[in-house]
C-alpha positions in Angstrom: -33.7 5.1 35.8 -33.9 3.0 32.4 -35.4 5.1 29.1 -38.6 3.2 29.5 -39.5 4.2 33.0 -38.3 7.9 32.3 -40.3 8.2 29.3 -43.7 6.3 30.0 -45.8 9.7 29.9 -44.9 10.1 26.1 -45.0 6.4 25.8 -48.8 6.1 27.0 -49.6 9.5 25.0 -48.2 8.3 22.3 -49.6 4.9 22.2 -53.3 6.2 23.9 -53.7 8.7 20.7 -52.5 5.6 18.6 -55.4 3.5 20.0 -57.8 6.7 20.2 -57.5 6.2 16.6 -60.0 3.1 16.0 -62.9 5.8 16.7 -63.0 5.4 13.6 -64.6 2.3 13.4 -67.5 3.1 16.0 -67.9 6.2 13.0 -67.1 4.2 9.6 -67.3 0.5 10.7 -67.4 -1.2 7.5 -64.5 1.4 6.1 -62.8 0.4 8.9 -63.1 -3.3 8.7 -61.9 -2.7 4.9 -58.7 -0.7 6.2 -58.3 -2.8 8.9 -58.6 -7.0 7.5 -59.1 -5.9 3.8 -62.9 -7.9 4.0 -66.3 -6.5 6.2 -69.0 -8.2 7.8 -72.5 -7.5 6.8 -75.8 -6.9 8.4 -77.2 -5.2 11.3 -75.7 -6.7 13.9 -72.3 -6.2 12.2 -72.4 -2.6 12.7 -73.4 -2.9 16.2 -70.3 -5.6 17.4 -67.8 -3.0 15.2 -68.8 0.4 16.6 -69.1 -1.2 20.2 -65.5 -2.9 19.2 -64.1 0.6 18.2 -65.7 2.4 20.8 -63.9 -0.2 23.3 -60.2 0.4 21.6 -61.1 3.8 21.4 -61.6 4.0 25.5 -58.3 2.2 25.8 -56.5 4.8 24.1 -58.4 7.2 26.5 -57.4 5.3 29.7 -54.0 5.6 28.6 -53.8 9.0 27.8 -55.5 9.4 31.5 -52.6 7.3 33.2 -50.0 9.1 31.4 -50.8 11.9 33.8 -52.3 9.8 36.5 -49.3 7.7 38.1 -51.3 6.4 40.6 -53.3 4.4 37.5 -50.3 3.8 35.6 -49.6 0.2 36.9 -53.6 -0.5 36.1 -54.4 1.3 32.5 -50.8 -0.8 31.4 -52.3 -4.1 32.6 -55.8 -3.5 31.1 -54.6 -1.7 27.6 -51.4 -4.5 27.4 -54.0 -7.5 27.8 -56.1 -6.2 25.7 -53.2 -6.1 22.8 -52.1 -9.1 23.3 -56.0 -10.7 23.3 -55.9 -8.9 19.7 -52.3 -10.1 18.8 -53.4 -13.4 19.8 -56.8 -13.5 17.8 -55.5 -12.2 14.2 -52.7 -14.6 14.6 -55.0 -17.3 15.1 -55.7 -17.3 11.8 -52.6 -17.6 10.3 -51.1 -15.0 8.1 -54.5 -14.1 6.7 -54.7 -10.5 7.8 -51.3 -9.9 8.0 -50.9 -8.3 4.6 -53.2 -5.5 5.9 -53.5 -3.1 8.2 -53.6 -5.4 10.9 -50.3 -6.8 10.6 -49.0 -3.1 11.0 -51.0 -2.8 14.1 -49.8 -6.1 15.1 -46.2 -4.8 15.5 -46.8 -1.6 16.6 -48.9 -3.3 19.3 -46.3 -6.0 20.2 -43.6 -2.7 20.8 -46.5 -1.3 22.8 -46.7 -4.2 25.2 -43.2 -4.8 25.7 -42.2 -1.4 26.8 -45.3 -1.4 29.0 -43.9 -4.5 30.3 -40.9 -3.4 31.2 -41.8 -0.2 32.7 -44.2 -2.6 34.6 -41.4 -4.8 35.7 -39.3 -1.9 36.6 -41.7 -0.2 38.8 -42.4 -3.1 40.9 -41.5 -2.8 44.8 -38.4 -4.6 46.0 -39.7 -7.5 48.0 -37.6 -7.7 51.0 
């Protein structure tokens, strides 16, 4: 059984209480925006898209935390929370190196580690086709 595969339960805790973290901005949006991209968006409607946006990651890191004991969902809550990674890899890349300086480049790699060993637990665990 490969280190991945035998350690997936402390990988998914691990990374779920990771992701929990962005709470924070459904709490503090502009601080988090700040911490986050180093800028913040203003207005009423800003604060709404931010919580909602934290409160999303934030249920993420719940789902994983939920399929670390849940093997039944693992296959599932890896899909959904890897996708959802790579959508935000994806999206700050897009604009160059801009945010990379802040704390979104640091999430950026710890996300990209996230969503290869989710891959390969999810490649590992498929059923041999006969």
């Amino acid at each position: 059984m490969s280190f991945v595969a035998a350690n997936i339960k402390w990988i998914m805790l691990l990374s779920g209480a990771l992701t929990g973290t962005m709470v924070y901005a459904a709490i503090a949006p502009q601080a988090a925006l700040r911490a986050t991209f180093g800028e913040t968006l203003e207005g009423p409607l800003a604060e709404v898209v931010v919580r909602n946006w934290g409160a999303l990651i934030a249920l993420v890191g719940a789902m994983l935390i939920y399929g670390a004991f849940n093997p039944a969902v693992r296959a599932l809550v890896l899909t959904i929370a890897g996708a959802s990674k790579l959508v935000f890899i994806a999206l700050v890349l897009s604009h160059g190196g801009r945010y990379l300086g802040q704390q979104a480049g640091i999430a950026i790699a710890i996300d990209l580690v996230w969503v290869v060993l989710f891959a390969l637990y999810l490649l590992g665990s498929r059923p041999a086709q006969a």
